[in-house]
DRENBAZA-599206 format. One record per residue (C-alpha): x, y, z; residue number from 1; residue in three letters; chain. Coordinates in pm, 1 decimal, always signed. Example, Ala and Ser with C-alpha at 12.3 -4.5 7.8 and 13.67 -1.06 7.14 Angstrom:
<balos>
BALO        u        v        w resi resn chain
BALO  +1230.0   -450.0   +780.0    1  ALA     A
BALO  +1367.0   -106.0   +714.0    2  SER     A
</balos>
This chain:
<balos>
BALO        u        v        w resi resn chain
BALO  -2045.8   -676.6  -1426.7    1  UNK     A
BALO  -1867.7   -678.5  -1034.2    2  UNK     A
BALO  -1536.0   -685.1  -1028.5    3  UNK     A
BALO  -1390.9   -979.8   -853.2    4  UNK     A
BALO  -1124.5   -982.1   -602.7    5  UNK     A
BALO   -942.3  -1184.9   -802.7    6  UNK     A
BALO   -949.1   -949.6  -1066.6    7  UNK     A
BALO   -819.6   -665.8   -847.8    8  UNK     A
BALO   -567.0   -902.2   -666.4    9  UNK     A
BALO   -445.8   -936.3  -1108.4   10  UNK     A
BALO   -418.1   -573.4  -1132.5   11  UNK     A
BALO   -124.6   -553.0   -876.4   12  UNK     A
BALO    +80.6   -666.6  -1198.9   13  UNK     A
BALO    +52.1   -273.0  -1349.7   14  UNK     A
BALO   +318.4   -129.7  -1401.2   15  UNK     A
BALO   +434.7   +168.0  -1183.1   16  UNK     A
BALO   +253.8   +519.6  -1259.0   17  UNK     A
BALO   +463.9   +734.0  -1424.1   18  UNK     A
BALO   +456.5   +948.7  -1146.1   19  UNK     A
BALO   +642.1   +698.3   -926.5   20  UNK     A
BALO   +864.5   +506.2  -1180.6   21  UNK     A
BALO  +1149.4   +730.4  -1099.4   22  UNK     A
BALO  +1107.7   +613.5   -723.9   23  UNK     A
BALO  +1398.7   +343.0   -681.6   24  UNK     A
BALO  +1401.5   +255.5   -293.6   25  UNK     A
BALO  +1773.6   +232.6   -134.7   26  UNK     A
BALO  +1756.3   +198.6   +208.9   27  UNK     A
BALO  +1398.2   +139.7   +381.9   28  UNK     A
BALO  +1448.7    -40.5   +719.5   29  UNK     A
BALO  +1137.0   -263.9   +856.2   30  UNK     A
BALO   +965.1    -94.9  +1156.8   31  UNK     A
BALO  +1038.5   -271.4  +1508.5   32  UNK     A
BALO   +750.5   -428.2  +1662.5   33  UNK     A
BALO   +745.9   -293.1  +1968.5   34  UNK     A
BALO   +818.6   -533.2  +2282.7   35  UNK     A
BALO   +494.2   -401.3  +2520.9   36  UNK     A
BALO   +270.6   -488.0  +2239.7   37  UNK     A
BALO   +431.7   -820.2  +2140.5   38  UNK     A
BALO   +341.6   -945.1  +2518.5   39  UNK     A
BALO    +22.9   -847.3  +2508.8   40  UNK     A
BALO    -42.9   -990.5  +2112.9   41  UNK     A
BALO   -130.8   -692.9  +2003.2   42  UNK     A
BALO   -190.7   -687.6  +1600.0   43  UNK     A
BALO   -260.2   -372.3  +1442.6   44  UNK     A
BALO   -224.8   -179.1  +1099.2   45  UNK     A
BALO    -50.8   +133.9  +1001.7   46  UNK     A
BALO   -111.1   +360.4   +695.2   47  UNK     A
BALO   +153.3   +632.6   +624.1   48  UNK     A
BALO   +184.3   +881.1   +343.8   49  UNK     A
BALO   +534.7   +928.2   +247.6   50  UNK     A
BALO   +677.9  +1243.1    +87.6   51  UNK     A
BALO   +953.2  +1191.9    -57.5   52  UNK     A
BALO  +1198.6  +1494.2   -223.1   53  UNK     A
BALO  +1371.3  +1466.6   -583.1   54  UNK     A
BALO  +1706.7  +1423.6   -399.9   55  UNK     A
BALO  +1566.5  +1092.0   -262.0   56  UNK     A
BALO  +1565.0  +1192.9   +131.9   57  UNK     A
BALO  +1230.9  +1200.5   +301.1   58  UNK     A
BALO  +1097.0  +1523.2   +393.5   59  UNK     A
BALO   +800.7  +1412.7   +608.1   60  UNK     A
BALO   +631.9  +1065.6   +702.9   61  UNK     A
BALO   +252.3  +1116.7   +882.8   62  UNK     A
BALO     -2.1   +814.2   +946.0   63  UNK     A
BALO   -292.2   +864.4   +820.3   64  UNK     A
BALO   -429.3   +528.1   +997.6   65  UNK     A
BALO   -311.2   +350.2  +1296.9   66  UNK     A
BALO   -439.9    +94.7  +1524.5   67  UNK     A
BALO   -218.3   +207.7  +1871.4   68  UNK     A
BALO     +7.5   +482.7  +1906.4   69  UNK     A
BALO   +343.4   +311.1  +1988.8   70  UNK     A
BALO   +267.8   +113.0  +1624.3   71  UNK     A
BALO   +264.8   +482.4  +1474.1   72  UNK     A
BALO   +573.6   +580.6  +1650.5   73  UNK     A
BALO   +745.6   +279.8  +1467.0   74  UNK     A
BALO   +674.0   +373.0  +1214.3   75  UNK     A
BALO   +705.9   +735.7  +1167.3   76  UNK     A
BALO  +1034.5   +696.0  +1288.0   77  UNK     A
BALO  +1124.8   +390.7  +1071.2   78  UNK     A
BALO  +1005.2   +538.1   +741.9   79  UNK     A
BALO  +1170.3   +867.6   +816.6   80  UNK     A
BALO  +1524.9   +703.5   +759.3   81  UNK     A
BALO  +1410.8   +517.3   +404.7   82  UNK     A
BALO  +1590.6   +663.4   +141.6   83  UNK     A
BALO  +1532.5   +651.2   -219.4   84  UNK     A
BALO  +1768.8   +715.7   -562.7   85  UNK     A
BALO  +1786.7  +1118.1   -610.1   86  UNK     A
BALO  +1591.4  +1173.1   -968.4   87  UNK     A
BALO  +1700.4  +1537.2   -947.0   88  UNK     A
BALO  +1669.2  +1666.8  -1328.3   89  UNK     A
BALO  +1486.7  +1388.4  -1460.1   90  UNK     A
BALO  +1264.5  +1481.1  -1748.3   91  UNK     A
BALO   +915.7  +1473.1  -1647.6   92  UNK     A
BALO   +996.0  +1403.0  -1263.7   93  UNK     A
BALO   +851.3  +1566.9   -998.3   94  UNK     A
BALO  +1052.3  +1770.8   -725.8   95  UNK     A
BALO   +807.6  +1558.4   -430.8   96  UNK     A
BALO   +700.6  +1218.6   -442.5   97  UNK     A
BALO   +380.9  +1109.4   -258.1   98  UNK     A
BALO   +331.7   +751.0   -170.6   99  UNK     A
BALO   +150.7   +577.6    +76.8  100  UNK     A
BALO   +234.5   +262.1   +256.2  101  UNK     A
BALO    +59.5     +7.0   +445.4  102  UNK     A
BALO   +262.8   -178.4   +755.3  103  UNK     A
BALO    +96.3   -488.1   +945.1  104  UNK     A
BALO   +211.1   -591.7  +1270.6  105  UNK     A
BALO    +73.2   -976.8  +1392.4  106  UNK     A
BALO    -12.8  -1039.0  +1026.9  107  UNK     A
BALO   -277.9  -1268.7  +1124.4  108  UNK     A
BALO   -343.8  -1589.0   +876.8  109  UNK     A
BALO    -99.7  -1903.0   +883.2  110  UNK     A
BALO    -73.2  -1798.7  +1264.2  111  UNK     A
BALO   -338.1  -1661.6  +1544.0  112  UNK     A
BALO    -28.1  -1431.1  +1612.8  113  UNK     A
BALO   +338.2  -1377.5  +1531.3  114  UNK     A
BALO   +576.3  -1093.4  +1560.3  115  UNK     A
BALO   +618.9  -1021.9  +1190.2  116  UNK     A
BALO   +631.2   -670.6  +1047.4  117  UNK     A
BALO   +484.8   -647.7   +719.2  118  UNK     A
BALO   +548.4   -339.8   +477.0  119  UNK     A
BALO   +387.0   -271.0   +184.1  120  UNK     A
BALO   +129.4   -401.0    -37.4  121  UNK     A
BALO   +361.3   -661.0   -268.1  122  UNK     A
BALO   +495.7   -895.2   +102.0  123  UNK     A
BALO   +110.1   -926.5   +203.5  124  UNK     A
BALO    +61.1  -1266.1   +275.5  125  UNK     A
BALO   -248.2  -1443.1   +134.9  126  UNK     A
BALO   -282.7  -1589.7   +487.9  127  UNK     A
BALO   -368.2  -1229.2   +631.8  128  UNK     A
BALO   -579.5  -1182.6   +292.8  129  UNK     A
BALO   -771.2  -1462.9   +412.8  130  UNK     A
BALO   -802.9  -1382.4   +749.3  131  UNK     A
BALO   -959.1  -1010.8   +617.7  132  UNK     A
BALO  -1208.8  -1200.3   +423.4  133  UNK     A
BALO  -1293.5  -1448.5   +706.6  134  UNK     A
BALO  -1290.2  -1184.0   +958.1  135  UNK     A
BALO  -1529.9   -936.9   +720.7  136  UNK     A
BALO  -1740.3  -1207.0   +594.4  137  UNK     A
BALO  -1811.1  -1274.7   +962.8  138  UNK     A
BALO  -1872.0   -902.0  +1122.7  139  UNK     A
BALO  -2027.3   -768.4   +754.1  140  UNK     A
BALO  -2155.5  -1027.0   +566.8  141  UNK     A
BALO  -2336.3   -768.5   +332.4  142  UNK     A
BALO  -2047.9   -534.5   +267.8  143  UNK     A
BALO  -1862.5   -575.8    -77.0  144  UNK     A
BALO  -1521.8   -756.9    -39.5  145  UNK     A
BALO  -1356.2   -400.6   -185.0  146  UNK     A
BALO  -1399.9   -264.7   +191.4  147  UNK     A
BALO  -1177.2   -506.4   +254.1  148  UNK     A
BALO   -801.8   -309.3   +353.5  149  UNK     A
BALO   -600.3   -494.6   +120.4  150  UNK     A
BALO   -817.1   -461.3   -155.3  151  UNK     A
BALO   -861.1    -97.3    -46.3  152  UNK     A
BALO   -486.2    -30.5     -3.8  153  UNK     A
BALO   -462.0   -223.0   -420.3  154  UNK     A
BALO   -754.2    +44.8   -521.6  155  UNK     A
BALO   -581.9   +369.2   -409.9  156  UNK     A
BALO   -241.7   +289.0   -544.2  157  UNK     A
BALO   -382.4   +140.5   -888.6  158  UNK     A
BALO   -628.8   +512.3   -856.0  159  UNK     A
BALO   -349.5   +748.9   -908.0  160  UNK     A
BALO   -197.9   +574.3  -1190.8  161  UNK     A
BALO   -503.2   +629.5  -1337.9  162  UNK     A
BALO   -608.4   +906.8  -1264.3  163  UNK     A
BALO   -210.9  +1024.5  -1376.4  164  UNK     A
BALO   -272.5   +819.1  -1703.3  165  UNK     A
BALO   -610.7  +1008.0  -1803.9  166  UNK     A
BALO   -478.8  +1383.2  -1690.3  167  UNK     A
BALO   -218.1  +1304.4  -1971.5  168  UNK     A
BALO   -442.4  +1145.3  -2226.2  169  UNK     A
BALO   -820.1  +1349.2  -2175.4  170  UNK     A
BALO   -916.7  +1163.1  -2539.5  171  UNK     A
BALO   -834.7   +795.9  -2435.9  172  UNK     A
BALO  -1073.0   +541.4  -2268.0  173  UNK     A
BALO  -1004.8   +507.6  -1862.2  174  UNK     A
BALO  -1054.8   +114.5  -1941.8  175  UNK     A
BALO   -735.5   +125.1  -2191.1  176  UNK     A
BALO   -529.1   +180.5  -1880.8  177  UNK     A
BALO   -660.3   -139.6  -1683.9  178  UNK     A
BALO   -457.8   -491.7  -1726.6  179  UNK     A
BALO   -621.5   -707.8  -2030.5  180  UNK     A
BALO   -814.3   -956.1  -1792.2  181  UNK     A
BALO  -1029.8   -673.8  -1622.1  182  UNK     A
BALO  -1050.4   -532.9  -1999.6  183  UNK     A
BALO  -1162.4   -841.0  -2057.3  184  UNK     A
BALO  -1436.8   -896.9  -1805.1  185  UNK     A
BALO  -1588.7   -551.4  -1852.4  186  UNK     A
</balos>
């Protein structure tokens, strides 16, 4: 059986990996839009990995997906300054945290264009959702609604819990880590 987007959309209710529980964010300033590309309505995405060190600073920020260059700038810069609670000596911890984070600039959806700055996966609008699934449904009618970015984004965070989970746990089922209602439809 396919797994809906519904179903995926459901599985953002996981709890945190263990490898990121200790993460507690405590300063992480929104990226600027920048002016040039708000007068030309210029949307675009960012993806940056994060790696964060055990005494909660962040030791380097890279994008690993952009749509324009100033938009990476932002957000390098931006993400550079986010600080998180040191987890120094915690049991089972780390000493470098990975994470990667989408930002959306435009979000497109309830509006053909505004000057919001979206950052990570949990303040996604379902307006942009829908305007993904529009747009793909349009320009790939044939490709699977997981190509989709958000849904993409949802797979490779819920991934490394997983994989995390069954590096731990080699005898247990890799279904015994997904929420009940994907359980369920499998």
């Amino acid at each position: 059986m396919r797994i809906s987007a519904f179903m995926i959309a459901a599985a953002l209710t996981l709890p945190v990996s263990a490898a990121e529980s200790f993460l507690v964010p405590m300063h992480t300033p929104t990226p600027v839009f920048p002016a040039e590309l708000i007068k030309t309505r210029y949307a675009g995405k960012v993806r940056a990995q994060l790696w964060i060190k055990s005494d909660g600073q962040v030791r380097e920020v890279r994008a690993i997906e952009s749509g324009h260059p100033q938009l990476t700038e932002a957000v390098e810069q931006t993400l550079r300054q986010w600080r998180y609670k040191p987890w120094i000596g915690t049991v089972g911890a780390p000493p470098l945290a990975t994470i990667t984070v989408p930002v959306i600039f435009g979000s497109h959806g309830y509006r053909r264009f505004n000057t919001e700055v979206t950052v990570g996966l949990g303040k996604i609008r379902c307006g942009y959702l829908n305007h993904e699934v529009k747009s793909a449904r349009q320009d790939s009618p044939k490709e699977p609604l997981s190509k989709i970015n958000v849904f993409s984004y949802t797979g490779q965070a819920l991934f490394g819990s997983h994989v995390a989970q069954c590096q731990k746990n080699p005898t247990r089922r890799y279904v015994d880590y997904l929420p009940e209602n994907v359980r369920n439809a499998l």
